[in-house]
C-alpha positions, 0 to 999 in steps of 0.5 A: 490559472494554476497548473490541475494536480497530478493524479499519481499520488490520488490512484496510489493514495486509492490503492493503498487505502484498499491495500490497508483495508482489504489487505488483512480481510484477504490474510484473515480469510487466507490463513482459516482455509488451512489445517490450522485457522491460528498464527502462524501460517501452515501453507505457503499460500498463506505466506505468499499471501502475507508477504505480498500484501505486506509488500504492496503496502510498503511499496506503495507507502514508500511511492506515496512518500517519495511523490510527496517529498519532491512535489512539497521539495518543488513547491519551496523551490518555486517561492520567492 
């Protein structure tokens, strides 16, 4: 009987799939509700918003990533 997978990687892999998609619907949204509806962003809310979606993503691709990397790094480890 094999060992079940791990759900880490799955619920990252979800987060960042909304990440990628709902991520520029938000900065869109975002950067039309100030003075100027054109790049680039004339409120720090907008900014903020940018940075920390494009920082979500990169975090959670690095996550994604590294899970990856030791998970495969173990399975060649484990063969004869």
């Amino acid at each position: 009987m094999s060992t079940p997978l791990p759900r880490t990687p799955f619920v990252l892999l979800g987060i960042l799939t909304v990440l990628t998609v709902g991520g520029p619907v938000a900065i869109w949204k975002t950067i039309q509700g100030g003075s100027s509806p054109i790049w680039p962003p004339d409120r720090p809310i907008e900014w903020w918003t940018f940075g920390l979606i494009t920082g979500a993503v990169v975090v959670f691709m690095t996550a994604c990533l590294a899970i990856g990397l030791t998970n495969w790094r173990k399975t060649l480890a484990r063969r004869p």
